[in-house]
Residue frames as a rotation matrix with the C-alpha (Angstrom) as fourth column:
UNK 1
0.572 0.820 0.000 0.00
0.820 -0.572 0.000 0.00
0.000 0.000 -1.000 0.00
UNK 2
0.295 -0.562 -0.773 2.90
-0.100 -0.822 0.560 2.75
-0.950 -0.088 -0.299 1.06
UNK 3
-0.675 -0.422 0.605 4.72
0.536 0.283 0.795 1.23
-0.507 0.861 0.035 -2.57
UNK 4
0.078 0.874 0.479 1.13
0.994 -0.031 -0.105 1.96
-0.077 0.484 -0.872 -4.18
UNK 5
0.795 0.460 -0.396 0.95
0.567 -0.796 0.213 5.62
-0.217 -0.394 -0.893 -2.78
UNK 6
0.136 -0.867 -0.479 4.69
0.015 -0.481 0.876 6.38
-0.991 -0.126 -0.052 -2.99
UNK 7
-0.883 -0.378 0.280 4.27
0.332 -0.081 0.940 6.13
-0.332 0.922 0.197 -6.86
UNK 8
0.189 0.857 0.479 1.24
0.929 -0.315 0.197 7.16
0.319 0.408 -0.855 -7.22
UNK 9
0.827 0.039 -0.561 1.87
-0.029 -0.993 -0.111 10.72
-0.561 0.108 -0.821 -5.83
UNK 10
-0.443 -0.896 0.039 5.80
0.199 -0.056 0.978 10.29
-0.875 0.441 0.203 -7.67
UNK 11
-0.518 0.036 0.855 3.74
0.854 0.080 0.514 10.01
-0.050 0.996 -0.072 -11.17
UNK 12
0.433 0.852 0.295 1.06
0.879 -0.472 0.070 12.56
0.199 0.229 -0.953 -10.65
UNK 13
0.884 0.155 -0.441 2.28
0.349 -0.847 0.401 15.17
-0.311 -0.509 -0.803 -8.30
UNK 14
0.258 -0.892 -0.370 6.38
0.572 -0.167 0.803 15.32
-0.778 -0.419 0.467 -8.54
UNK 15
-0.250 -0.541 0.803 6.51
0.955 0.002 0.298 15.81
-0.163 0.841 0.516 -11.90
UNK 16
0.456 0.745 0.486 3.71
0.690 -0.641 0.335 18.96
0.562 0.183 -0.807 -11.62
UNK 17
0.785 -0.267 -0.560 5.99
0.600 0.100 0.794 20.30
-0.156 -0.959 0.238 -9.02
UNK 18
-0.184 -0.966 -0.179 9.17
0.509 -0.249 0.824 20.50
-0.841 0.061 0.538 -10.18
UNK 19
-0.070 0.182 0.981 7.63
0.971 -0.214 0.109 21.91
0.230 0.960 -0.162 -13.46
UNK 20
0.433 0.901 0.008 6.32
0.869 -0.420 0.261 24.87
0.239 -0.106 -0.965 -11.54
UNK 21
0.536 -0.773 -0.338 9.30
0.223 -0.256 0.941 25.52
-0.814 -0.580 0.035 -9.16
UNK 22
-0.284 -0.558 0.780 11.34
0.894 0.140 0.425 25.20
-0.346 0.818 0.459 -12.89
UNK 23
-0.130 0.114 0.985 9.41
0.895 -0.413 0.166 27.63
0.426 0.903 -0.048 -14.49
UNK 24
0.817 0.284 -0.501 9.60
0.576 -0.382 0.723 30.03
0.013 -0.879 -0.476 -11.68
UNK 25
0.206 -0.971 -0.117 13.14
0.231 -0.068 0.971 30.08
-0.951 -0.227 0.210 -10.98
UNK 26
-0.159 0.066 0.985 13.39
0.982 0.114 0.151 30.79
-0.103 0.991 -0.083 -15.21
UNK 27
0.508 0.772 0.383 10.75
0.736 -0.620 0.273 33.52
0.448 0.143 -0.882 -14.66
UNK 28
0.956 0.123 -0.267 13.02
0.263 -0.763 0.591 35.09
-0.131 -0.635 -0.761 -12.18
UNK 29
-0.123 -0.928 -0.351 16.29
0.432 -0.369 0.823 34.95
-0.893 -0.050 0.446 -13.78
UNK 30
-0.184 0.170 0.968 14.70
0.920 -0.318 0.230 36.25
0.347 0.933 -0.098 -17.13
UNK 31
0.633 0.609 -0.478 13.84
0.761 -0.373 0.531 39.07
0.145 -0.700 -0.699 -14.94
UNK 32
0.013 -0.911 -0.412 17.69
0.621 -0.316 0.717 40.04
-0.784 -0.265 0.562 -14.10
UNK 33
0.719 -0.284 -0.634 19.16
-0.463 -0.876 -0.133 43.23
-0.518 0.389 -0.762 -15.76
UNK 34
0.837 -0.505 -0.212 21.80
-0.015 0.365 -0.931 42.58
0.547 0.782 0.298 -18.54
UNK 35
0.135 -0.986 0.102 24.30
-0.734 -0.169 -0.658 43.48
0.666 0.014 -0.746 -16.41
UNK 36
0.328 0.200 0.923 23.43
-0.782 0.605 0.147 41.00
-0.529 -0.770 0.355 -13.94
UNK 37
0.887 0.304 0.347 23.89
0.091 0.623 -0.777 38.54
-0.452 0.721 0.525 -16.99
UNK 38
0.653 -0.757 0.000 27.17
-0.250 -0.215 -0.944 39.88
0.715 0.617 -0.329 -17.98
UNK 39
-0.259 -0.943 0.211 29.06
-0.850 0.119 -0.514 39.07
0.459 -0.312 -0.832 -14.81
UNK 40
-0.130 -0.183 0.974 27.37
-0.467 0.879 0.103 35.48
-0.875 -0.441 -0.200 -14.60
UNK 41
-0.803 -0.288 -0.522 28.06
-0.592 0.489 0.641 33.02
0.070 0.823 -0.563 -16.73
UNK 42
0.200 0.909 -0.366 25.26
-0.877 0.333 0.347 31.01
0.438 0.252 0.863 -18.69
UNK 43
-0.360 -0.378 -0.853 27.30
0.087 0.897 -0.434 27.76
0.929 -0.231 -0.290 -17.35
UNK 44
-0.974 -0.197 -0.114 26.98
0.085 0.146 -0.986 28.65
0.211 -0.969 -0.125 -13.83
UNK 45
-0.449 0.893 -0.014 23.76
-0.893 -0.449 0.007 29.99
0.000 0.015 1.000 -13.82
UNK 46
0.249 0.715 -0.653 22.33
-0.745 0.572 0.342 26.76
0.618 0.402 0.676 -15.74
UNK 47
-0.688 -0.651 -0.321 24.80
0.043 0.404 -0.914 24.63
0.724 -0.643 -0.250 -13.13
UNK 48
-0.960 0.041 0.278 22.83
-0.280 -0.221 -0.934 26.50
0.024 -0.974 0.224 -9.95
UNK 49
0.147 0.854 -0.500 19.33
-0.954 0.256 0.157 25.81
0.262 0.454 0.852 -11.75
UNK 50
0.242 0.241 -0.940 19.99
-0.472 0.875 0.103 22.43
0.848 0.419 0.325 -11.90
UNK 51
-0.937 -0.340 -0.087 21.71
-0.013 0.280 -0.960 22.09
0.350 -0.898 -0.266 -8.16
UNK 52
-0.782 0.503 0.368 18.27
-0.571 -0.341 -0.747 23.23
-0.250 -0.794 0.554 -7.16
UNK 53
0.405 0.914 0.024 15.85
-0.910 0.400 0.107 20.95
0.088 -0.066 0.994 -8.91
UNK 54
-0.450 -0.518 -0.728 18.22
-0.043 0.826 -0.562 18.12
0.892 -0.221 -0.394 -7.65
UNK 55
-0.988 0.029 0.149 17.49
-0.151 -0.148 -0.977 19.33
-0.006 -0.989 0.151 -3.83
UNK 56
-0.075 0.997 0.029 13.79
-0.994 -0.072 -0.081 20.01
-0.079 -0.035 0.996 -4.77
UNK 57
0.144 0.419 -0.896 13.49
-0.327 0.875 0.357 16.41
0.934 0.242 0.264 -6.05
UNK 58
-0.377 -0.311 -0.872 15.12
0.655 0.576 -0.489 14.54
0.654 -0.756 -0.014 -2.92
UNK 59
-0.881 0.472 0.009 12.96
-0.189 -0.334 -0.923 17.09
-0.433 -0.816 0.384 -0.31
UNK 60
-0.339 0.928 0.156 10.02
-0.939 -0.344 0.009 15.94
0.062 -0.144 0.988 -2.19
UNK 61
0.020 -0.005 -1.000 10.75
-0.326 0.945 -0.011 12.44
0.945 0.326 0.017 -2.38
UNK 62
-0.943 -0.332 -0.012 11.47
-0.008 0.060 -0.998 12.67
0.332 -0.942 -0.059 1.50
UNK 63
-0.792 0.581 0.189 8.17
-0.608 -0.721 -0.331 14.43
-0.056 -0.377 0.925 1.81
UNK 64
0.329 0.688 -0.647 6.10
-0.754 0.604 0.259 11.92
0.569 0.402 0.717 -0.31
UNK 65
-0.349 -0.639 -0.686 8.08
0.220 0.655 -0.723 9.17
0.911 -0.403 -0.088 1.87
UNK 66
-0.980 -0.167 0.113 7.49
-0.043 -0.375 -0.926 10.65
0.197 -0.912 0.360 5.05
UNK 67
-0.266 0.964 0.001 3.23
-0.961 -0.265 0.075 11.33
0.073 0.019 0.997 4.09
UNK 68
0.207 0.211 -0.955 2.97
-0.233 0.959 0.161 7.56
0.950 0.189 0.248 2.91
UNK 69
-0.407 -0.212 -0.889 4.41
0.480 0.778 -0.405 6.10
0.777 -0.591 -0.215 6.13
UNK 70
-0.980 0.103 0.172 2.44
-0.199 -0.393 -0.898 8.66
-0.025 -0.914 0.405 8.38
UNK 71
-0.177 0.817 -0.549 -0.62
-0.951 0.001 0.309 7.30
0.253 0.577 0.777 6.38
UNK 72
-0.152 0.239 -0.959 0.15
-0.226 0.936 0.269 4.16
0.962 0.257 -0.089 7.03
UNK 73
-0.906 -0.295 -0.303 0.78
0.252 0.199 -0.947 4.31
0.340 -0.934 -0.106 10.65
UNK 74
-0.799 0.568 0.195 -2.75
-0.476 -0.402 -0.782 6.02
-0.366 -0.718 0.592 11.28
UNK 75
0.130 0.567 -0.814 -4.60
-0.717 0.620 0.318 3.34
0.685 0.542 0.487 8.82
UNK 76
-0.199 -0.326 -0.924 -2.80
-0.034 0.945 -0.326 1.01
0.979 -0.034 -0.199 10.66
UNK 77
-0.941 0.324 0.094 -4.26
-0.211 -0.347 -0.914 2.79
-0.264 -0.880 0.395 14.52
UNK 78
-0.183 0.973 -0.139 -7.64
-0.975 -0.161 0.155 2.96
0.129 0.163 0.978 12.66
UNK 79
0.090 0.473 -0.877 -7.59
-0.443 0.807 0.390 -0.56
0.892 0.353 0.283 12.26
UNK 80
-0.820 -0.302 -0.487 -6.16
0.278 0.533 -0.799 -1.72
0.501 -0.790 -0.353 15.66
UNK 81
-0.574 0.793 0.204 -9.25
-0.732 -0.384 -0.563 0.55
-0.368 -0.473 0.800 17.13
UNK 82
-0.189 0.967 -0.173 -11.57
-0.952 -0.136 0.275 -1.41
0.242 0.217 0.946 15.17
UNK 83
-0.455 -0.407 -0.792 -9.85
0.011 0.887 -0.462 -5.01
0.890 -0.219 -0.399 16.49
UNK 84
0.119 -0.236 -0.964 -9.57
0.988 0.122 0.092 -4.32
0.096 -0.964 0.248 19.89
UNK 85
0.621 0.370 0.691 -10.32
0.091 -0.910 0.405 -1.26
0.779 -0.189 -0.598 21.75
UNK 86
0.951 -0.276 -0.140 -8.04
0.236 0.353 0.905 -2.45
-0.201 -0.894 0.401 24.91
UNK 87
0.207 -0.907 0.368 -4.91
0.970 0.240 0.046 -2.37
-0.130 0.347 0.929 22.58
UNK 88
-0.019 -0.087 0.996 -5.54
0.629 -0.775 -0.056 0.73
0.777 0.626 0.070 21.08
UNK 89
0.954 0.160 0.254 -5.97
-0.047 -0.756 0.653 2.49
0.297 -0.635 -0.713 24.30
UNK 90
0.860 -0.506 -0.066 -2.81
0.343 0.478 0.809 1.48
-0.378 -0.718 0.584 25.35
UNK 91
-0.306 -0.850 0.430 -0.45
0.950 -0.243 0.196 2.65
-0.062 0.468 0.881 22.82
């Protein structure tokens, strides 16, 4: 089930994501004054772009990780409640 969820938001959501954040971060260095553009280089620039939708991926892949297994843990309370009330009070 966490497998199930942990690709199911990966296909739907990450990709919508990083697209946005992408075309942001674009939006705001098209933005920059020429000179701003003359003392950085297109290399670095396209370098610092790409450092950042590295990070973005792996803090949303945490995130999706992290949701899925906090899903499971209260699916997994819901059900112990509906077992046994005795257990569930206990933990």
């Amino acid at each position: 089930m966490v497998h199930f969820l942990q690709k199911l938001m990966g296909v739907f959501y990450k990709p919508r994501i990083v697209q946005a954040v992408t075309e942001t971060v674009y939006t705001q260095v098209m933005r920059h004054s020429l000179s701003w553009f003359d003392s950085n280089r297109s290399g670095e620039i396209a370098a610092k772009i790409q450092d950042f939708q590295d990070s973005l991926i792996g803090l949303i892949n945490g995130l999706f990780y992290t949701l899925s297994h906090v899903f499971l843990v209260v699916l997994s309370l819901i059900y112990l409640c509906t077992v046994s009330i005795h257990a569930s009070v206990v933990l």
